[in-house]
Backbone as a ProteinNet text record, in pm:
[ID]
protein_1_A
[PRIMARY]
XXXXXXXXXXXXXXXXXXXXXXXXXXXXXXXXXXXXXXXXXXXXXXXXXXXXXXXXXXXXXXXXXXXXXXXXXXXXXXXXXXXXXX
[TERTIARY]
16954.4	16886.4	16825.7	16702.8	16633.1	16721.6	16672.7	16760.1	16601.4	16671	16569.1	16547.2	16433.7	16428.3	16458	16554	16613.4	16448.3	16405.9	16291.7	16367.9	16363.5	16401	16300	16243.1	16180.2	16221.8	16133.1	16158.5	16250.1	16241.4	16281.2	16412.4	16438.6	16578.7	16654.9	16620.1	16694.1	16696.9	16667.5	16668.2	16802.9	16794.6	16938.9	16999.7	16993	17152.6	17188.4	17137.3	17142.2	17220.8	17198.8	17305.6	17430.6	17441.8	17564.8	17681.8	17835.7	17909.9	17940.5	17993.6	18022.9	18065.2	18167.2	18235.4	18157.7	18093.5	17992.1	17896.3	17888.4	17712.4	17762.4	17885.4	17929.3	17934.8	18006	17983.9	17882.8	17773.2	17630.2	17522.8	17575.8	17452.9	17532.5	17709.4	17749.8	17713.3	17689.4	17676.9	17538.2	17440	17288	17253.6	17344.6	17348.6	17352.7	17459.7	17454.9	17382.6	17333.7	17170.4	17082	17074.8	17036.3	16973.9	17173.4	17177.6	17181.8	17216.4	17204.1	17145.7	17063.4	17017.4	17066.6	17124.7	17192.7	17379.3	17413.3	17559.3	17639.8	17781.9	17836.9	17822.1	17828.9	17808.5	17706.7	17546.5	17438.8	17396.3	17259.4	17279.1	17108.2	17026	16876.7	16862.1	16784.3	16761.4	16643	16637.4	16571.2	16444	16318.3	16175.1	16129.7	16215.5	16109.2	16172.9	16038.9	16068	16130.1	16101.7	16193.2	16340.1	16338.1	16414.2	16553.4	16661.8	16850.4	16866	17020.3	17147	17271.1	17292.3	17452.4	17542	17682.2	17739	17814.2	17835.1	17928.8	18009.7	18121.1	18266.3	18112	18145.6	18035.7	17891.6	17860.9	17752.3	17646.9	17518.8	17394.7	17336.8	17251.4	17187.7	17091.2	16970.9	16819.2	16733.2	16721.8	16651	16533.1	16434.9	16359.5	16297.5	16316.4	16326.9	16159.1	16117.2	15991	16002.1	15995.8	16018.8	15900.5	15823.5	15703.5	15702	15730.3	15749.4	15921.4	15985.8	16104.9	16196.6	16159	16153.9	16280.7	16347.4	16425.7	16418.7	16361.9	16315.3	16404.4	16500.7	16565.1	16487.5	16514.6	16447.6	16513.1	16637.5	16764.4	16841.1	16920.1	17063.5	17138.2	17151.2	17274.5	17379.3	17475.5	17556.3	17529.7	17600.5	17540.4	17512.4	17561.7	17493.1	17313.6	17305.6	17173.7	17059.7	17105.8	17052.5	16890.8	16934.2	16826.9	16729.9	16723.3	16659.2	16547
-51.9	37.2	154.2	193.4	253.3	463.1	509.1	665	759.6	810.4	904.1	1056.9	1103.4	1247.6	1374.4	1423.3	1567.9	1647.5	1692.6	1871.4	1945	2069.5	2175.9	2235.9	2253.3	2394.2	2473.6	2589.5	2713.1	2800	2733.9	2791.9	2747.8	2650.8	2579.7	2639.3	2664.6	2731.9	2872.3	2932.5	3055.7	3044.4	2966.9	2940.2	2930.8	2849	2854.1	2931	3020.6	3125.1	3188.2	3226.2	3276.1	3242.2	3108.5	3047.1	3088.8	3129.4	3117.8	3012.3	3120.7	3072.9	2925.9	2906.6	2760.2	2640.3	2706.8	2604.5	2610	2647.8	2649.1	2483.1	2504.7	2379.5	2274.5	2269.4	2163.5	2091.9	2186	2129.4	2089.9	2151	2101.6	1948.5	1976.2	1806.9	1720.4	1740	1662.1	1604.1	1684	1673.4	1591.1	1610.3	1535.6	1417.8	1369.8	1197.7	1151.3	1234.6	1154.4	1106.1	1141.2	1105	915.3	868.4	750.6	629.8	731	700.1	783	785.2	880	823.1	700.2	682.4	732.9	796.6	814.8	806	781	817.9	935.1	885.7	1016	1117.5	1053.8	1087	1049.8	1124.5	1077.9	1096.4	977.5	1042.4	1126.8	1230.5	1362.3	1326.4	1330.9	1288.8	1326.7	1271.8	1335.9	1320.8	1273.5	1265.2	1080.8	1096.9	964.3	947.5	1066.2	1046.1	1143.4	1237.8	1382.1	1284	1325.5	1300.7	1439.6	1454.8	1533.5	1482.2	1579	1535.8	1659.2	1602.7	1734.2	1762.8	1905.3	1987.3	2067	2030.2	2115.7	2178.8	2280.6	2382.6	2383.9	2345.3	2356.8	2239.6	2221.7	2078.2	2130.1	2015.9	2023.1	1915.3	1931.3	1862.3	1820.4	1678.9	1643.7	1506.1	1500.5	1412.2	1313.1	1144.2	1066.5	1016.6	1057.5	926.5	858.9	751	603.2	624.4	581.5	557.7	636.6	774.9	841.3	829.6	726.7	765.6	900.3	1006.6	1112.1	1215.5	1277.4	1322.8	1502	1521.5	1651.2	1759.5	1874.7	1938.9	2028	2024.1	2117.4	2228.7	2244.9	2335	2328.5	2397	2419.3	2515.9	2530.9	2616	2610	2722	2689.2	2650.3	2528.2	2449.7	2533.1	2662.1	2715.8	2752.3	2757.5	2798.9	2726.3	2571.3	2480.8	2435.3	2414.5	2339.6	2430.9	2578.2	2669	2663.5
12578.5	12671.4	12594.3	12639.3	12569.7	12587.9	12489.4	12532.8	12605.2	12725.1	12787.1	12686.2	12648.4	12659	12765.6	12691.9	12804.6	12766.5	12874.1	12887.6	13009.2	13016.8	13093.8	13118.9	13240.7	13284.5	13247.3	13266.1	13178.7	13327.5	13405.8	13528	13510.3	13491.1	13488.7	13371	13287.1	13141.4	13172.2	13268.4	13296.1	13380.2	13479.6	13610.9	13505.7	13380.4	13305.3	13257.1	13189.8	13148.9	13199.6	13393.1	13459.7	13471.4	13491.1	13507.8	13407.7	13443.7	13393.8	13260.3	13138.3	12954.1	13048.2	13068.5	13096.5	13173.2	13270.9	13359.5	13231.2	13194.2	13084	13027.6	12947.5	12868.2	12945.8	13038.7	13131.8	13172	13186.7	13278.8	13128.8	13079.5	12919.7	12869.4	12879.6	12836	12972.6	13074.5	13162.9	13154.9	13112.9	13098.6	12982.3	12835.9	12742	12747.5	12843.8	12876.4	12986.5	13052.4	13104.8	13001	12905.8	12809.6	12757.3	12784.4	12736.3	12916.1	13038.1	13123	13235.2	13281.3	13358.4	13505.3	13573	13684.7	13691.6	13605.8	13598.9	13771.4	13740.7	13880.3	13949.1	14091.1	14116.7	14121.6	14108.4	14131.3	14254.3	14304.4	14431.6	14425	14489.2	14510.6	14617	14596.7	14683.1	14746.4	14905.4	15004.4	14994.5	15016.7	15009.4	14896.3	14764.6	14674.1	14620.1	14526.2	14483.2	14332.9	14331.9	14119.2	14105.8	14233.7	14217	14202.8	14127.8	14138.2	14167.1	14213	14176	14108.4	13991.4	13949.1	13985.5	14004.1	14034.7	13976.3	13898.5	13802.5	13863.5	13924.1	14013.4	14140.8	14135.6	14250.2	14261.3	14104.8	14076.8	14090	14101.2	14090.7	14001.7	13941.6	13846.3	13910	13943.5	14017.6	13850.4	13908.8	13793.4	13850.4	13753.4	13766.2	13644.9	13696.1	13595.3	13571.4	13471.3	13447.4	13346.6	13461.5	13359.9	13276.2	13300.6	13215	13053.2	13078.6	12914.2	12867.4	12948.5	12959.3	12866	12999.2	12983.6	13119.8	13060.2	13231.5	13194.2	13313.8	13341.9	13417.7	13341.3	13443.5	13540.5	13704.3	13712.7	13780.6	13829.1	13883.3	13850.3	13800.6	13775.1	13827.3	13918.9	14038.3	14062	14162.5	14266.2	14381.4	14413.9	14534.4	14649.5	14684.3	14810.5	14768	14665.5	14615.2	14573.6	14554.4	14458.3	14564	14678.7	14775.4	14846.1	14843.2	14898.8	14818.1
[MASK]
++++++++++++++++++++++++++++++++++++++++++++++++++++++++++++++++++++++++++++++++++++++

């Protein structure tokens, strides 16, 4: 299986930024192995679009989008779930 490229919005590297030292590690190793799988457990497709996932880190989502074609995976949120979908 081929390995996807991680990119981050600049918007999305900013949310991490905020996030708590410990969630930071978490959500960057969680993002790392989208990498080699971008369907992991526990993802879920997010309604209305056609490429958007969620994975979930304890409280937190992380919104991402897959293109096959450059096989390429794009972060584009990284939140606390009361915040992630607004």
């Amino acid at each position: 299986m081929a390995s996807y490229r991680i990119e981050w919005k600049k918007s999305a590297y900013k949310e991490l930024q905020k996030l708590p030292r410990q969630i930071i590690a978490k959500v960057v190793a969680a993002v790392a192995d989208l990498s080699s799988n971008p369907h992991p457990t526990g993802s879920k497709k997010l309604t209305g679009s056609e490429h958007s996932y969620r994975i979930r880190i304890g409280d937190y989502r992380v919104v991402y989008e897959i293109i096959e074609n450059k096989l390429m995976i794009e972060i584009v949120r990284a939140r606390h779930r009361k915040d992630v979908y607004k």
